[in-house]
N, C-alpha and C positions, 0 to 999 in steps of 0.2 A: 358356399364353395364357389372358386371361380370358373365362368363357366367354360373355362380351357383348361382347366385341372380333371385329369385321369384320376376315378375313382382306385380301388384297391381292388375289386374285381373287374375293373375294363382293365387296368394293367396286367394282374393275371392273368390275363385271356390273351393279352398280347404277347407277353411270355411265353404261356406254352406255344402258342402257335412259333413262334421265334423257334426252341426249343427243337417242336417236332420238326421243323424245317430245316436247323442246322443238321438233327439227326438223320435226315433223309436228304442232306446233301444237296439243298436244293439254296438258291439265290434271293434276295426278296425280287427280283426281277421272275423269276420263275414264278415265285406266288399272284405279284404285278402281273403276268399273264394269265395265270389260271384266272386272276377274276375281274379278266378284261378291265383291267387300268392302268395308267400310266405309271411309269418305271419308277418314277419316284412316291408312287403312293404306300408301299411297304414302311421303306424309308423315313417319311414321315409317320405314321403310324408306331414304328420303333423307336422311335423320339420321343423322349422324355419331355421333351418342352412343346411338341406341337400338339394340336388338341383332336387330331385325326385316330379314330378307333376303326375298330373291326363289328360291320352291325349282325344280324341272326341269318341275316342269306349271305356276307361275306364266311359265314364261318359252316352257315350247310353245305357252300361250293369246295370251301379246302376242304372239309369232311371227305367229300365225295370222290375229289382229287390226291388226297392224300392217302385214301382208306384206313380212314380214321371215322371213329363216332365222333358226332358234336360234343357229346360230354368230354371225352378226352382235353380241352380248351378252358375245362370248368374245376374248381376246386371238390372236393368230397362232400364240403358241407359250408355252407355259409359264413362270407367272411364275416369277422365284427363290426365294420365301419358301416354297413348295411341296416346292421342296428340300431348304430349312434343316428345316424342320420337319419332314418324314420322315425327315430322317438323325438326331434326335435322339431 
């Protein structure tokens, strides 16, 4: 894989956070502030093409700010590419 290619669960995770964000009406500059970075790091991060993700303390700060659980961010159960790619 390349190593600027978004897994199937980092995309997911960026997703829901997108997601719960437009449903609580907020900005990715709104988010960009909640976790002290600059305005265009959302932005990237929501980019398909750039290799910027969300790590386990970017997503316990939205948790926390959002009042939301971490899991909220997570699928129900394990994607499949998760698989493919440890069995090789």
């Amino acid at each position: 894989m390349p190593k600027d290619k978004k897994t199937d669960i980092e995309q997911y995770v960026i997703n829901r956070v997108k997601e719960i964000r437009i449903e609580k009406g907020l900005t990715q500059l709104d988010i960009s502030i909640m976790l002290s970075k600059s305005k265009g790091f959302v932005g990237q991060i929501e980019s398909y093409i750039h290799p910027a993700k969300y790590n386990l303390n970017h997503l316990n700060i939205l948790a926390i700010e959002l009042g939301v659980s971490p899991k909220d961010f997570l699928p129900e159960k394990g994607l499949s590419e998760s698989k493919k790619k440890k069995g090789k």
